[in-house]
N, C-alpha and C positions, 0 to 999 in steps of 0.2 A: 700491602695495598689492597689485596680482595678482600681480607676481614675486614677494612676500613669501610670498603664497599658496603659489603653484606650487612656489617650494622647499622651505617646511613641509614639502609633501607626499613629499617627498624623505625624509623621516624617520620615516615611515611603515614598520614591521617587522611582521612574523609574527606576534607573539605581540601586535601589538594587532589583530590580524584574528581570531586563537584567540579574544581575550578577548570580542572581537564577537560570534562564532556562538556561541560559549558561552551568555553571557547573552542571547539574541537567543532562543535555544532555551528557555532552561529559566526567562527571562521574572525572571530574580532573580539580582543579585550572590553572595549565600549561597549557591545553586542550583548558580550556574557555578562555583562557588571549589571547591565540593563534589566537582565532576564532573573540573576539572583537576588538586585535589589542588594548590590555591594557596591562600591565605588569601585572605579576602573585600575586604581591603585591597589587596591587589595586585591583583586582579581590575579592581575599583573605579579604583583607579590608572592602570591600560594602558588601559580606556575613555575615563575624561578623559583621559588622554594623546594618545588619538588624536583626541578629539576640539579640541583645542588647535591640533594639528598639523592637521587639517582645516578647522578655523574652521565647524564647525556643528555642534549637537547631537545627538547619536544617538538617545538615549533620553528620554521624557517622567518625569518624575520627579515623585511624590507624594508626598506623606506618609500612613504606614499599612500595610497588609500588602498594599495593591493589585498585582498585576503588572506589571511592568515593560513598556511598549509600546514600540517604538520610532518617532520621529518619519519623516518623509518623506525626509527626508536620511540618517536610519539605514536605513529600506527598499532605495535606491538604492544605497548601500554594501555593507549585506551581500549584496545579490546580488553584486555582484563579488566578495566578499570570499570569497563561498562558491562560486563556479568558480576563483578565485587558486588556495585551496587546496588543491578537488580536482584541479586540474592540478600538482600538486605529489605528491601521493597516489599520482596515477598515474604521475610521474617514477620513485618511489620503487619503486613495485611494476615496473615495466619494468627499472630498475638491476637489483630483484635479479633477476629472469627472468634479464638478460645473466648476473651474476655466478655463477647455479648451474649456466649452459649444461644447463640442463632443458627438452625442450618444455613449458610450461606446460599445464597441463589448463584443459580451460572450466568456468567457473563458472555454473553454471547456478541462480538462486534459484527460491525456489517458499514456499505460504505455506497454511498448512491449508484454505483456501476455497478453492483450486482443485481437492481432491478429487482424483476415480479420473483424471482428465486425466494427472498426471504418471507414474503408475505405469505406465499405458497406453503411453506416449510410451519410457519406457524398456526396456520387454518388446521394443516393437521395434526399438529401438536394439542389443541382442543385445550382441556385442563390444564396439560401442563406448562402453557404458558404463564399460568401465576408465581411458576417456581425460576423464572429468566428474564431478567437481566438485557435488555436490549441499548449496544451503547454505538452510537454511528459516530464513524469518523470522516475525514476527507480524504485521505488516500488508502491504499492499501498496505503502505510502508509502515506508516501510522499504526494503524492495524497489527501489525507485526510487530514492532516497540513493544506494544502496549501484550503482546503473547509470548514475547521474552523476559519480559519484567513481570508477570504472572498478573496484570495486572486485567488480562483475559484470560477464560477458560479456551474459550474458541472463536475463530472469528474467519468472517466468511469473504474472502481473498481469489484473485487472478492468480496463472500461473504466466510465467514462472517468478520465482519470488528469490529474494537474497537470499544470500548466506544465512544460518545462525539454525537454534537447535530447534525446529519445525518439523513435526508431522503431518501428513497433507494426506488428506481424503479427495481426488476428484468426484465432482457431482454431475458436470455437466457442459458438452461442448457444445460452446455460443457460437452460433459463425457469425461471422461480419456482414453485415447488408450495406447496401449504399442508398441513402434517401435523395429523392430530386422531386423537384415542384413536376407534377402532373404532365404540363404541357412541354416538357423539354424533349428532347430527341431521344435520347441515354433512355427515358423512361418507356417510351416503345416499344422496347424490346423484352423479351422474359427474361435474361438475367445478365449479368454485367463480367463480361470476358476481363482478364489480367488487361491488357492491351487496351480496352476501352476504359478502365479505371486509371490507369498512366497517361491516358490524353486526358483528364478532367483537373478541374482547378480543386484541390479536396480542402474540405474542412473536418474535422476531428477534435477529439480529447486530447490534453494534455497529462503529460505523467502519469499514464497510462502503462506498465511494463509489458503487456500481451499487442496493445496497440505497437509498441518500441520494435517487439518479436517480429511481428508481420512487417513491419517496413524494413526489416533488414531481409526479410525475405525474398521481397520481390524484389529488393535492392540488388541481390544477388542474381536476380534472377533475368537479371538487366532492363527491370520496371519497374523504376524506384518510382514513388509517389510524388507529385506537383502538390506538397501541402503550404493553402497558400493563408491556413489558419489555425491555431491549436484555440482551442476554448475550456472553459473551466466545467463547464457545465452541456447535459446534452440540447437544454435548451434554447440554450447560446447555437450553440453548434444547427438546430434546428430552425433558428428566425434568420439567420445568415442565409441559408440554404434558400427558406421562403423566401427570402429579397436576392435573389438569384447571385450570389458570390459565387455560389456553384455545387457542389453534390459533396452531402456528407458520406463518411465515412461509420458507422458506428455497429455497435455488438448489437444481434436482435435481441438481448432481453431490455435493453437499456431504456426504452421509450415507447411511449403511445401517438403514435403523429396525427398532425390534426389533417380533418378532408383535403387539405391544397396540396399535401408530400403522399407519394408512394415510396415503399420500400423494394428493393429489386435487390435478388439472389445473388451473390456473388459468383464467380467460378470455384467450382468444390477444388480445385488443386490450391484454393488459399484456403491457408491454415488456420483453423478457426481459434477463438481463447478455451480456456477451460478455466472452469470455476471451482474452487473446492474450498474446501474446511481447515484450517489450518488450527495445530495445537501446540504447544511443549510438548517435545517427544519422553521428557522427564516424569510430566504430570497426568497420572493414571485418569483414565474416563469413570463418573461414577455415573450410577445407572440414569439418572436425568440428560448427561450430558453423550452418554451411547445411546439414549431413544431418542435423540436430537440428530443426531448422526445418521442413525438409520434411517431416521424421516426424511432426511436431506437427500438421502441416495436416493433414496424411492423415489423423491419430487424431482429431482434433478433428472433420472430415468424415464419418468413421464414428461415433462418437459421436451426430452430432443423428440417428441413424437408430432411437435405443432409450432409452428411461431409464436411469437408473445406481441412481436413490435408489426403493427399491422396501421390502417388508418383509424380513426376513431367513428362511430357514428355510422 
């Protein structure tokens, strides 16, 4: 019976690995067929298929619009399933490197929440900005996909950060400020106690993992937050605030506010974010991509010397 096993697994291809992270992601056969531009049947197909060939179930299956979970033997799977790949990814993008005989430029990510940090970092980079690669995403997570699948050299991330093979440079701890329209009471005063942030109506970022950190902090601390809004954007987060919803929450590098908000200090006993560098701990630095690093540290080191998010004008 286990040779029977072990050669099944010999029949094990690609596109039932594809069909894995697909549905694995988007949690629905319909979801993934959509994404690969397969039919929901074939989708559906290559998953029993592999799991046949596996002899265990991936997925828990319902009935109803529930989403798709995957069982203990699908968790186990797709993580290989999903380094298989990206070491395939990275085959691919190394082949073409060889075939254009180009030195390749560094790819550097970056993601609207890291703020005045990146611009900083490149002013001193001077020249060598023609040799990089600047590719922004929307989250940080994203980010990280894209630094396990080689599909970045580096890319510039919140701590703390998932699982997976990552080396991390801190650069720089952001504290958190609270923004309120001018004329509020909160604003009054020089900076904003644990206890006076736990009586405000907060608004903030969403999918945020440093923003996630600190609310489990003060949660503990028996001053969980009244957030009475997550937004996508700091701007959002900022016009809510001006039409008095009530006092953001946000990292000082994040934004330049306009003359009607001030920004107020938090209590140093909350814990601020930290921003760093993130790599494959696999994939060596070559000399562009360690004067990138250096640069970072130095900018990130001058930085905690000043605020960045102040009013405008």
């Amino acid at each position: 019976m286990a040779g029977t096993r072990e050669s099944n697994w010999h029949g094990v291809e690609l596109r039932h690995l594809i069909a894995l992270r697909a549905v694995a992601a988007e949690r629905s056969f319909s979801a993934a067929a959509r994404t690969l531009g397969y039919t929901q049947s074939a989708v559906s197909g290559q998953v029993l298929a592999l799991e046949r060939l596996i002899g265990a179930r991936l997925f828990v299956r319902v009935r109803g619009t529930r989403p798709l979970e995957l069982t203990e033997e699908g968790k186990v799977l797709l993580g290989h399933a999903t380094a298989m790949l990206a070491r395939l990814e990275v085959a691919q993008s190394e082949l073409a490197s060889v075939e254009s005989q180009l030195p390749p430029a560094l790819r550097v990510g970056t993601f609207w929440a890291v703020g005045a940090l990146v611009p900083a970092v490149f002013r001193r980079l001077e020249g060598g900005i023609a040799q990089v690669e600047l590719h922004e995403e929307g989250s940080a997570d994203a980010l990280l996909d894209s630094i396990e699948r080689r599909r970045l050299d580096l890319a510039f991330t919140t701590l703390p950060v998932r699982e997976g093979p990552f080396e991390l440079v801190p650069l720089y701890r952001d504290p958190y400020t609270v923004v309120a329209r001018r004329g509020d009471r909160i604003a009054a005063g020089a900076t904003v106690t644990i206890d006076e942030l736990a009586a405000q109506r907060v608004l903030t970022l969403s999918g945020c993992r440093s923003q996630a950190s600190l609310e489990l902090v003060l949660e503990a601390r028996g001053r969980p937050l009244d957030v009475c809004k997550r937004l996508d954007t700091v701007s959002s987060v900022l016009a809510f605030v001006a039409n008095g919803f009530g006092v953001g929450l946000l990292p000082t590098l994040a934004a330049e506010l306009p003359p009607s908000l001030t920004a107020l200090p938090l209590d140093p006993r909350i814990p601020s974010r930290v921003i760093a560098l993130a790599r494959h701990r696999d994939a060596p630095l070559d000399e562009v991509a360690q004067r990138l690093v250096d640069v970072a540290v130095d900018v990130g080191s001058a930085l905690e010397h000043g605020p960045v998010l102040q009013a405008a004008g």
